[in-house]
N, C-alpha and C positions, 0 to 999 in steps of 0.2 A: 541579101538585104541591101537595099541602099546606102549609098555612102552619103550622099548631096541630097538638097530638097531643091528641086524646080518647079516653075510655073505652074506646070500642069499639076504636081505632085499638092501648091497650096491650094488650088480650086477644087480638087477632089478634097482634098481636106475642109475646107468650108463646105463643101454640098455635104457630104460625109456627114458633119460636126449638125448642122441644120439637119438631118432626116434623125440623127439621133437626137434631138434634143425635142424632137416633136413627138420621139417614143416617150420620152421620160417627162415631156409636159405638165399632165397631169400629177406624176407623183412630187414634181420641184413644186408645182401649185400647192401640193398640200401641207409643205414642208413650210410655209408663212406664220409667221410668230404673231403678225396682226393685218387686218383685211385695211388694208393702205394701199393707194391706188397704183402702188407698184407692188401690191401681195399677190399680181396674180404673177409671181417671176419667171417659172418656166413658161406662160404667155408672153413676155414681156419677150424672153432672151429669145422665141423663136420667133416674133416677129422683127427683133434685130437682126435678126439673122440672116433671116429671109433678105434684108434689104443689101446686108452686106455681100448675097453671095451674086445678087443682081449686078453686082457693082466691081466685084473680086474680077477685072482682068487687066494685061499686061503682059511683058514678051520677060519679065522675069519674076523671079518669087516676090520681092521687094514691092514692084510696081501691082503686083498683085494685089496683096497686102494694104499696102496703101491705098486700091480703090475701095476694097476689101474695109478698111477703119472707115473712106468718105462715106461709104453707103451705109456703115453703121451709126457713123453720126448722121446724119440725116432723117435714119429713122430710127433712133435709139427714142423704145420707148419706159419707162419707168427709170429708178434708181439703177436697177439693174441693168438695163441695158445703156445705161451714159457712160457704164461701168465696163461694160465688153466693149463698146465704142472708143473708150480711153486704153484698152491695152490692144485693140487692136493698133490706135494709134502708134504706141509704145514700140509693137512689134515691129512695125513698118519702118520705124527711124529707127533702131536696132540695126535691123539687115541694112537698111542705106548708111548705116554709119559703118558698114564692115565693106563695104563697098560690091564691086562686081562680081567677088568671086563667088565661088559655089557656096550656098547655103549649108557647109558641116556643120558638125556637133558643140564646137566650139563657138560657131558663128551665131546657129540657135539658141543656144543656151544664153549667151551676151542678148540676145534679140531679149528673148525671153525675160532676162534681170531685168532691161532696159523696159521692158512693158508693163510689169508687175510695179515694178518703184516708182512709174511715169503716173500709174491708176492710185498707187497710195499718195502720191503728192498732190493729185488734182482733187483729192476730199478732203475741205477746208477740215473737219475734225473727222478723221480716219478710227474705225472702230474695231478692238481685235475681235477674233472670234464669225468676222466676214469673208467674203469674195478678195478683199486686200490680205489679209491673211493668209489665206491658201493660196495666193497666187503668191505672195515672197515665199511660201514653204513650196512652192514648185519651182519658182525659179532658182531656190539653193540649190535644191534636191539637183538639178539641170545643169549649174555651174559644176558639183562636185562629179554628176558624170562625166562628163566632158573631158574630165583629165584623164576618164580611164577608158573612153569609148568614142565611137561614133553617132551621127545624129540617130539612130534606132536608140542605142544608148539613153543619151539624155531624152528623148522622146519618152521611154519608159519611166526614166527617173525623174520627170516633170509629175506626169500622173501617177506615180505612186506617190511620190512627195505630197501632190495635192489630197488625195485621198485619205492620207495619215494625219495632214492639218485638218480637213474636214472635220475628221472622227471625232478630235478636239477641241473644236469651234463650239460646244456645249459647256466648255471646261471656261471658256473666255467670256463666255456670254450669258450673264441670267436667264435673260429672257428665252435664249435656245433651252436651258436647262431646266427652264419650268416647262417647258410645252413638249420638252424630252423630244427633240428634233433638233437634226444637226443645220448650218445655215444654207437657206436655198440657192442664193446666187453661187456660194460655193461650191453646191453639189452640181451647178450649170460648168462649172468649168473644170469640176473634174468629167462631166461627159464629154464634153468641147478634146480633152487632153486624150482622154482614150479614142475619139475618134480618130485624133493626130495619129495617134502610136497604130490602130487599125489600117488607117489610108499607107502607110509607111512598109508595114509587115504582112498585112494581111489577114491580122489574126484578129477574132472577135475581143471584143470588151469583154471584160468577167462582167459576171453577171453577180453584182455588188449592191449588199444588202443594208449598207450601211450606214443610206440615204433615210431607209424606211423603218430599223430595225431596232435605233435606240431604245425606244417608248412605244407598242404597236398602236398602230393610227386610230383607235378608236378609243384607245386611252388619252390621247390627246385633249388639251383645254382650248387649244387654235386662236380664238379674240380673245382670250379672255386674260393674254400677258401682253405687258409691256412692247410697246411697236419695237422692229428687230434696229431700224435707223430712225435716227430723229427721238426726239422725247415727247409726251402726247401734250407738252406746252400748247403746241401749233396744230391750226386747224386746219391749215390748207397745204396742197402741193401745187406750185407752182412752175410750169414749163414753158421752154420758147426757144425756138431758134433764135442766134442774133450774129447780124453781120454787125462786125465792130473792129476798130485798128483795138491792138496786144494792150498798150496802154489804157484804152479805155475799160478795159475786163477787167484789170488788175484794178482800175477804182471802183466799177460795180463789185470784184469780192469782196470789196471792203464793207460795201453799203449792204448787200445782201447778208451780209456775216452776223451784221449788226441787227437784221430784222427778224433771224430765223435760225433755221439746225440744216442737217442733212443739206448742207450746201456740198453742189460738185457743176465744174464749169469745167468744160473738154472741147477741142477743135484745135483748131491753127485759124490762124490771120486770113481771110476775114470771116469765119464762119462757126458758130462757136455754138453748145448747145449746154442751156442753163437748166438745173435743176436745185430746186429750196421749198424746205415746207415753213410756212409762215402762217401769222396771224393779219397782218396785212395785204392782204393781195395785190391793191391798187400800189402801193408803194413797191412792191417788187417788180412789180410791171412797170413804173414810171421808172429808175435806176434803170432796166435795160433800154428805155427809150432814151434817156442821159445817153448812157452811152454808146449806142450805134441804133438799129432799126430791129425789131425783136420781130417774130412772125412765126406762125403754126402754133400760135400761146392756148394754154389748156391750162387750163385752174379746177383743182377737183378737191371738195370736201371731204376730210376723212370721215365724217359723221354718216354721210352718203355713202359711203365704199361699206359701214359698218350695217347701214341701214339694208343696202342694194343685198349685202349677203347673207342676212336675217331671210329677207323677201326669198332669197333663191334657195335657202334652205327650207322657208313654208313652202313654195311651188316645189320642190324635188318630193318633198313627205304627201302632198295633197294636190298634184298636176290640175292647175285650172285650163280651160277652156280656149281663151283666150287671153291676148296680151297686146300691148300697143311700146312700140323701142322708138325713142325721139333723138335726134340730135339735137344739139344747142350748144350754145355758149353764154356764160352767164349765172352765178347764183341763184340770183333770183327768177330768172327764167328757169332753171333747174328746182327748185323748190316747188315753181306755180306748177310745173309738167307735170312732179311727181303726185302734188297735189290732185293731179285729175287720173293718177292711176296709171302711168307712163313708166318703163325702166326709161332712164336718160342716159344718155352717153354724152359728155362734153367736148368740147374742142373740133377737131377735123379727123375723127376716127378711120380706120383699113377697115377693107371687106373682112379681116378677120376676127377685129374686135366688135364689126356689127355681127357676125357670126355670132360669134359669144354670146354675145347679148341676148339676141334670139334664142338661142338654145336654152341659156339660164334660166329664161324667164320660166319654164317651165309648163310651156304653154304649150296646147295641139295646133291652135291658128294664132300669129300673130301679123300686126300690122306694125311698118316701119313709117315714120315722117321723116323724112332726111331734113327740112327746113333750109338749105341752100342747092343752089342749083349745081354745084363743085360736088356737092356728094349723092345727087342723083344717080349717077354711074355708080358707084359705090355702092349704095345702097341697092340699085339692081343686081349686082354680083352676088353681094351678099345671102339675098332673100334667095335668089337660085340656088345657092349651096345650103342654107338652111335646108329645102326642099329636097335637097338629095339626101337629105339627113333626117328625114320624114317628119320634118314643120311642115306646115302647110303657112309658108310665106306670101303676105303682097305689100307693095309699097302704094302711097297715095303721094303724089309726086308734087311736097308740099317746098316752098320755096322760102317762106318765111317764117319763123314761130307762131304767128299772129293766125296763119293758114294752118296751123295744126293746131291752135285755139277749136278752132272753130269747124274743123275735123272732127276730133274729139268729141265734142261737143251733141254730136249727132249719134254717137256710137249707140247700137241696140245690141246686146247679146241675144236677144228673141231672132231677130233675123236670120238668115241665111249668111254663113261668112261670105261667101262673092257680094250680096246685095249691100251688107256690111260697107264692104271696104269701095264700092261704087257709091254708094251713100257720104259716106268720108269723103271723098272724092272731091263729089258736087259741090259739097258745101265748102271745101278748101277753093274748089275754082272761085266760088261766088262771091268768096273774100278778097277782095283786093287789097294790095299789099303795096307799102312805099317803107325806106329806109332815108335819115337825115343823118348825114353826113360831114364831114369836112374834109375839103380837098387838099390833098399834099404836093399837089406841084400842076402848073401849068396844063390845060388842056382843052382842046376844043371838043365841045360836048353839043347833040342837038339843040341843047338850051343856048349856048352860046360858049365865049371859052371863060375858062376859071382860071382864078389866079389861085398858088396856097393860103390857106386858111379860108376860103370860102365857104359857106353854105351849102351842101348840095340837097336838094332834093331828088331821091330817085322813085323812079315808079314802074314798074315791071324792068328793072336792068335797065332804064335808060334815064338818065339826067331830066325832071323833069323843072325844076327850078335854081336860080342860082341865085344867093343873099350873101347878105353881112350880118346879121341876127339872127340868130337860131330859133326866138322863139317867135318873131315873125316871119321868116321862113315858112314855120311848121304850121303857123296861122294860116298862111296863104296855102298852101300842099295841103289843109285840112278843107279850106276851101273848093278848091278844084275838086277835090274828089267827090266831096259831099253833094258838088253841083251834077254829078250824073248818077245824083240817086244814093239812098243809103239810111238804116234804120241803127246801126250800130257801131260805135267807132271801138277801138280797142287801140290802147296808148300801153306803149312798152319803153318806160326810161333807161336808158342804157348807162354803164358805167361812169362817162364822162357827161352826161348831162346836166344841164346846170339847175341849183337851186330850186326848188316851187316849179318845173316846165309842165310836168303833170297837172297841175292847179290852174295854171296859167290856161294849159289848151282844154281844160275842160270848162274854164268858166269861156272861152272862146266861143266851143262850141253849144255849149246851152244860151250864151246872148244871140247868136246867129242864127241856130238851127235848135230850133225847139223844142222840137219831136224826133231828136235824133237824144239815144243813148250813150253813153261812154263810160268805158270803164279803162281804169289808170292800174299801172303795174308797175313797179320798182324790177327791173331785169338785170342787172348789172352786167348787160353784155358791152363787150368792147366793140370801136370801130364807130360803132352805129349809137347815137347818143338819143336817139329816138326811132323805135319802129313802130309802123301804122298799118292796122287793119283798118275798113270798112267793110260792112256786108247790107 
């Protein structure tokens, strides 16, 4: 048995801790006490995972480790994984705080206390009967071996510690105890721990019933108790990257404390990743722009997470035929998609949550719109893995929402699915597409150069106007476009748009152009305070 943990010994244990956690996926998914956009946790923790093992190197355990927390913050998705992304964190300043020498049982097990207490301090209201829970009943469990063993020792005594807090995470927690399921994120880090003690000795994980065995899963109630974090005050979950100096985070927890629940802020100086579910969204978004530059933002309705899992429980009982998976950003734009019969995915989603997606829907042919050009690639990867997994996927390579309007819009299910989705196609190209903007800094553009706070009009990716008004800006960019032809305009107000702009440019375009159509949408997408079809 080993005495020391090195380099090599933590990247087997990340790769290890990732192939187990994508066995046990599915059964951590079903272990969610309410369909909240971080209920799906063993999806969540294996797509953290995944980022962190991308990331895990270094010429010692430590430096390991520590690429190991960068790549999970980075791609820490849901509650749960901001939560493995913080004890990763924990772990890495642990070993650097014991300095060079060999990583023993002592050395781990301090790592360990240091990770687990780092993850319960960084959630503004810490709940027993969680992932915070089990992780201080593994890192006791870890400290008290330690005095009597080596790191196999505490390895052992980490995950049996975790496993025995599990058991009782029903005992802390209503809502586990009504749905007779122990908690998920905790059951992710008693597999995370056995795959430790595996990579170390060699020996298989038990094969532990005790994730599944409380209440058997078909006696389960699943949505119909109390969310497992957060109270169902709040209707939205809110995420974002934000680079920002230490002091300014410390006055956004304040602000965000104040607007919501399930608040957790995790990183180091300058790169921090925010998680809060609110009822104001725009206000939790403006507090991270306060205080530094937020980015990768994703805002999801719990109403939609509760709706999306209805839908994928009628497609799993009654498999339709077809299906259409959208990207966006935006409430409102998410509501119009669903509207036309779309699962939607918000934000800047992985080839593995458009996987999902796909598959969920419970379709034999679906069609993807990725709506930017950054998840084009993406969205190819995706639909090929779908297809290995016998969907019969294709993407319509749409660049803007405005282009999956109007996609859509043409769908026949009488058709042939190829003729389908060449169909789709056409009618996306035929739509042109512009986005109205505001520029954040200096730049020479083919229109000319911009200064911040500018105007921008773009039009296929490239600058096509530069203003000081927005809403004659958009007068003018409605203009041009309409001058090479066009029966149908389509206006998408964006988050930051101002007052009436909807009103404004369609009384524009019916004094100007006559016989041209328009239809106005409330989108509440960010960035983009207006986007614009024509067809």
């Amino acid at each position: 048995m080993p005495d020391s943990v090195d380099a090599a010994a933590v990247r087997r244990w990340c790769a290890a801790g990732l192939a187990a956690l994508r066995r046990h996926q599915a059964e951590i998914d079903a272990l969610n006490v309410y369909p909240v956009p971080d209920g799906d946790t063993g999806t969540n923790l294996v797509l953290t995972m995944s980022s962190a093992v991308e990331a895990a190197t270094g010429a010692t355990a430590a430096e390991v480790v520590r690429g190991a927390a960068r790549g999970a913050l980075l791609g820490a998705r849901g509650n749960s994984g901001i939560i493995l992304a913080q004890l990763f964190k924990g772990l890495a300043a642990g070993l650097e705080r014991a300095g060079a020498q060999p990583v023993t049982g002592d050395v781990l097990a301090g790592a360990l206390d240091h990770a687990a207490h780092g993850a319960y301090d960084a959630v503004a209201e810490p709940v027993e009967g969680t992932v915070l829970t089990v992780g201080v009943a593994a890192a006791k469990a870890a400290v008290d071996a330690a005095a009597r063993g080596g790191v196999v020792a505490v390895a052992r005594a980490a995950s049996q510690g975790a496993r025995e807090a599990l058991a009782r995470t029903p005992e802390q927690l209503p809502a586990l105890a009504r749905a007779g399921v122990v908690d998920a994120g905790g059951r992710g880090l008693v597999v995370l721990l056995d795959a430790l003690v595996a990579t170390l000795t060699g020996d298989e994980p038990p094969d532990d019933p005790i994730a599944a065995a409380v209440v058997p899963a078909g006696a389960r109630p699943g949505a119909t108790v109390e969310r497992e974090t957060g109270s169902a005050e709040f209707a939205y979950e809110v995420q974002y990257l934000l680079e920002a100096r230490a002091d300014a985070v410390e006055t956004l927890r304040g602000a965000l404390a104040g607007l919501g629940d399930s608040l957790v802020i995790v990183g180091d100086e300058p790169t921090w990743h925010v998680h809060v579910h609110v009822n104001d969204v725009g206000a939790a978004i403006e507090a991270g722009v306060e205080a530094g530059r937020p980015s990768r933002i994703t805002v999801t309705r719990f109403e939609d997470q509760i709706a999306g899992r209805s839908a994928r429980a009628e497609a799993a009982a009654a498999p339709q035929e077809r299906a259409v998976v959208v990207v966006c950003s935006g409430p409102g734009l998410a509501d119009l998609l669903e509207s036309e019969g779309a699962t939607v995915l918000t934000g800047n989603p992985s080839t593995r949550q458009l996987v999902d997606a796909i598959v969920r829907t419970g379709a034999e042919h679906v069609v993807v719109l990725p709506n930017d050009a950054n998840v084009l690639a993406v969205a190819a990867a995706a639909a090929g893995e779908a297809r290995a997994a016998g969907v019969r996927a294709g993407v319509v390579p749409t660049r803007s929402p405005v282009q999956a309007l109007a996609a859509m819009a043409v769908r026949d299910p009488a058709r042939r699915f190829e003729d389908d989705v060449i169909a789709m196609a056409e009618a996306a190209a035929r739509c042109r597409s512009a986005e109205v903007t505001i520029a954040g800094r200096e730049a020479l553009t083919v229109a000319g150069r911009c200064q911040p706070g500018d105007v921008l009009a773009i039009v296929d990716g490239e600058v096509n106007l530069i203003g000081q008004d927005l809403p004659q800006t958009a007068c003018l960019l409605l203009d041009r476009m309409l001058t090479g032809g066009g029966e149908l305009v389509t206006l998408i107000a964006g988050r930051d748009a101002p007052e009436g702009l909807g009103a404004a440019l369609r009384a524009h375009v019916e004094g100007s152009w006559p016989f041209v159509e328009v239809q106005c949408y409330e989108g509440g997408q960010p960035h983009y305070p207006l986007l614009v079809g024509v067809e």
